[in-house]
C-alpha positions as YAML, in Angstrom:
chain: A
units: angstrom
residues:
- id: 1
  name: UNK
  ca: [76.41, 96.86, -13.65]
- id: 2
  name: UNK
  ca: [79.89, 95.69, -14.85]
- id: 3
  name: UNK
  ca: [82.62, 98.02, -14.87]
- id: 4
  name: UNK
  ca: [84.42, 98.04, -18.43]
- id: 5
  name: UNK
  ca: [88.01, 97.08, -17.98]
- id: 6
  name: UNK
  ca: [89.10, 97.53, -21.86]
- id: 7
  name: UNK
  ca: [91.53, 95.09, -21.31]
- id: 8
  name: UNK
  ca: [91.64, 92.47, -23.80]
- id: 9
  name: UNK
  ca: [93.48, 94.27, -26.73]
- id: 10
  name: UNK
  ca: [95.02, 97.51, -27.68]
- id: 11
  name: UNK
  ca: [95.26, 98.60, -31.20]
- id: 12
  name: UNK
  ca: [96.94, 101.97, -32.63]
- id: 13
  name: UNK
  ca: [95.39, 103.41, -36.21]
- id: 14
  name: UNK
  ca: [95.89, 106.71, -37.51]
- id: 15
  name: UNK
  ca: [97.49, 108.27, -34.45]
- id: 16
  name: UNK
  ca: [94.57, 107.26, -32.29]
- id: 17
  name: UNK
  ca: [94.82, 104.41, -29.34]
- id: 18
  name: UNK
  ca: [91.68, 102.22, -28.50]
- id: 19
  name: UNK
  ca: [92.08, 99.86, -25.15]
- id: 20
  name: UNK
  ca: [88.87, 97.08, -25.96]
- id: 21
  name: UNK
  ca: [87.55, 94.77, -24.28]
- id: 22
  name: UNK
  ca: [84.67, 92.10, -25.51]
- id: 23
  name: UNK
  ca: [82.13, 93.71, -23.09]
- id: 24
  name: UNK
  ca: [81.38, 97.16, -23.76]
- id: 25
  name: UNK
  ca: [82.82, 100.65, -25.39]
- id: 26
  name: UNK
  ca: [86.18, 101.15, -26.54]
- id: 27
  name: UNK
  ca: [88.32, 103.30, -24.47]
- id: 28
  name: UNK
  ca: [90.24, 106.25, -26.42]
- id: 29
  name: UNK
  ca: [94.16, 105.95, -25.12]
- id: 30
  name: UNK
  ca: [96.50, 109.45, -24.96]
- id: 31
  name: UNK
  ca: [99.16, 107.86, -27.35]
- id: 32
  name: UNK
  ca: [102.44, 109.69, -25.12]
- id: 33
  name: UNK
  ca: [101.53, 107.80, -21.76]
- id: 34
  name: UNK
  ca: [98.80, 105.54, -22.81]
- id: 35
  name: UNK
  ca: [96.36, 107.51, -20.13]
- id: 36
  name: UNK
  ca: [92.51, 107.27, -20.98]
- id: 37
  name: UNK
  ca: [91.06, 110.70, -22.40]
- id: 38
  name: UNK
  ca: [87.74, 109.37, -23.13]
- id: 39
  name: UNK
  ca: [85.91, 106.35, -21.82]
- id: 40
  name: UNK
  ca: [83.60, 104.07, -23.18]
- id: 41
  name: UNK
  ca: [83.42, 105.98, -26.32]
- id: 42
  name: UNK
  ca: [80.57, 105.99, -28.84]
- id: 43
  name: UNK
  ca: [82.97, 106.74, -31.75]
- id: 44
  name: UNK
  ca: [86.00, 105.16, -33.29]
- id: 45
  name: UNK
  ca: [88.32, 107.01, -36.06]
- id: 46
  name: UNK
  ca: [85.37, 108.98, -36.67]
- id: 47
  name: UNK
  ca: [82.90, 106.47, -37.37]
- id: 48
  name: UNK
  ca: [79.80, 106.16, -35.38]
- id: 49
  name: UNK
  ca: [79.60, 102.59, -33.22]
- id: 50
  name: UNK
  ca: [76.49, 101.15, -35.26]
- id: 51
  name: UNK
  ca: [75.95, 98.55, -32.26]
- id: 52
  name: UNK
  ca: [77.49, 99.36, -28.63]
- id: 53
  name: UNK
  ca: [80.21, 97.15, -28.00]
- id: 54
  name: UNK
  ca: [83.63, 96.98, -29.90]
- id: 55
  name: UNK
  ca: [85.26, 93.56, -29.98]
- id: 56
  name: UNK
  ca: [88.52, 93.36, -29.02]
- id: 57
  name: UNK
  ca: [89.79, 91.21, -31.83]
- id: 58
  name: UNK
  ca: [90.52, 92.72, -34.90]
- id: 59
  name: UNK
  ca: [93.07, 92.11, -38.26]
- id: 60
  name: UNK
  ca: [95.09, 94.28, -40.22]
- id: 61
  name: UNK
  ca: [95.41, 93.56, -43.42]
- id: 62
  name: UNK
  ca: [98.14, 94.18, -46.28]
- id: 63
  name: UNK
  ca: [97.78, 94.27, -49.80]
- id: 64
  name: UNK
  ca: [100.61, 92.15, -51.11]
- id: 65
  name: UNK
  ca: [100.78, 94.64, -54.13]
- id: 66
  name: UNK
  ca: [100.34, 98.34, -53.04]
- id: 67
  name: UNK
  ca: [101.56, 97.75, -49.45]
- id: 68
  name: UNK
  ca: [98.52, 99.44, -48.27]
- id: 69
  name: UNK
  ca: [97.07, 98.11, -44.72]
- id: 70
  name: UNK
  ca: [93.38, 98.15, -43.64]
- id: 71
  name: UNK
  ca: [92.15, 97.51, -40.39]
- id: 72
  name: UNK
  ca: [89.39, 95.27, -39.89]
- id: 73
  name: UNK
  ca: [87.26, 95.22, -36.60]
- id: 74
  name: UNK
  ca: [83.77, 94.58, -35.39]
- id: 75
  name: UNK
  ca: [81.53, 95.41, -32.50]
- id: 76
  name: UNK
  ca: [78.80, 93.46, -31.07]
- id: 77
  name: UNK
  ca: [75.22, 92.89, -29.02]
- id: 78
  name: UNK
  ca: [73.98, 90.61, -27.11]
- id: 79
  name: UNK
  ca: [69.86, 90.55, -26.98]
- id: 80
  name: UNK
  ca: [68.87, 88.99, -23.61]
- id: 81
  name: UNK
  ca: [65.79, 86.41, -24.91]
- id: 82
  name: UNK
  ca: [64.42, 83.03, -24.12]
- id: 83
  name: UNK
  ca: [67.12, 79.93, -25.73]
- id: 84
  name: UNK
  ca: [66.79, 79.29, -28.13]
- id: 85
  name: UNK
  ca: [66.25, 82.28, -29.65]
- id: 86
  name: UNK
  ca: [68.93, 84.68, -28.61]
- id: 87
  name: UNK
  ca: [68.87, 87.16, -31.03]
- id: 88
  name: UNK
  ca: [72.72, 89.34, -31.43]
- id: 89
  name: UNK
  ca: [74.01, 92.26, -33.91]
- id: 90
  name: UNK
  ca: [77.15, 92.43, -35.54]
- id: 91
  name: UNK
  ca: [78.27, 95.40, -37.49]
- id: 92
  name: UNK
  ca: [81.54, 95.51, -39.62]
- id: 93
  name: UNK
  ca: [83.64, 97.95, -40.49]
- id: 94
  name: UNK
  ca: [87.06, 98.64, -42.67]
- id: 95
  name: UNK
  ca: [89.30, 102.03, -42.00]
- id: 96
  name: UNK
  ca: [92.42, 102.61, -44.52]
- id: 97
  name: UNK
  ca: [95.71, 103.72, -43.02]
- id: 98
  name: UNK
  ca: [94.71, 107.66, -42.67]
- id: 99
  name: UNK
  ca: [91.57, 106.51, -40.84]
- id: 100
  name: UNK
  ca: [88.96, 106.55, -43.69]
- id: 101
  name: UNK
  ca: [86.19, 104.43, -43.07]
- id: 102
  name: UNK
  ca: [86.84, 101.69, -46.61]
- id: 103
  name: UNK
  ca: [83.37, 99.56, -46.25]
- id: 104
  name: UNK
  ca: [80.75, 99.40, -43.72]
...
């Protein structure tokens, strides 16, 4: 087993803190002291994980016109298989500023 560090980025939406790392689960931050209050969790802003690990790269977005931002992110998995034919999942997902999930 590999420990998850969540340790690659940090990203603050809606009054919620996510530490992420490219390996597993994002880690939900207490924003005051940046303690963890929930570990490798299966949730983010309220939207169900739809494969298990969170990438730790992700974009916000502004529209040039109504200021509004959108956060863009993505989690990942890797299926284990004879190369060449590694199989992997990607799900997408878009949150507005109050933490409304905007596309899936």
């Amino acid at each position: 087993d590999v420990k998850n560090v969540a340790n690659t980025g940090v990203v603050e939406w809606n009054d919620k803190v996510y530490a992420l790392w490219e390996g597993g689960k994002p880690h939900e931050l207490r924003k005051n002291d940046l303690n963890t209050i929930g570990k490798e969790v299966d949730e983010v802003l309220g939207q169900a994980l739809r494969v298990p690990q969170m990438a730790a790269h992700y974009r916000v977005e502004e529209n040039k016109e109504t200021k509004e931002r959108t956060l863009i992110a993505f989690s990942i998995e890797s299926q284990p298989s004879a190369f060449p034919f590694t199989s992997n999942k990607a799900a997408f997902y878009e949150w507005n500023e109050h933490g409304t999930e905007k596309k899936r």
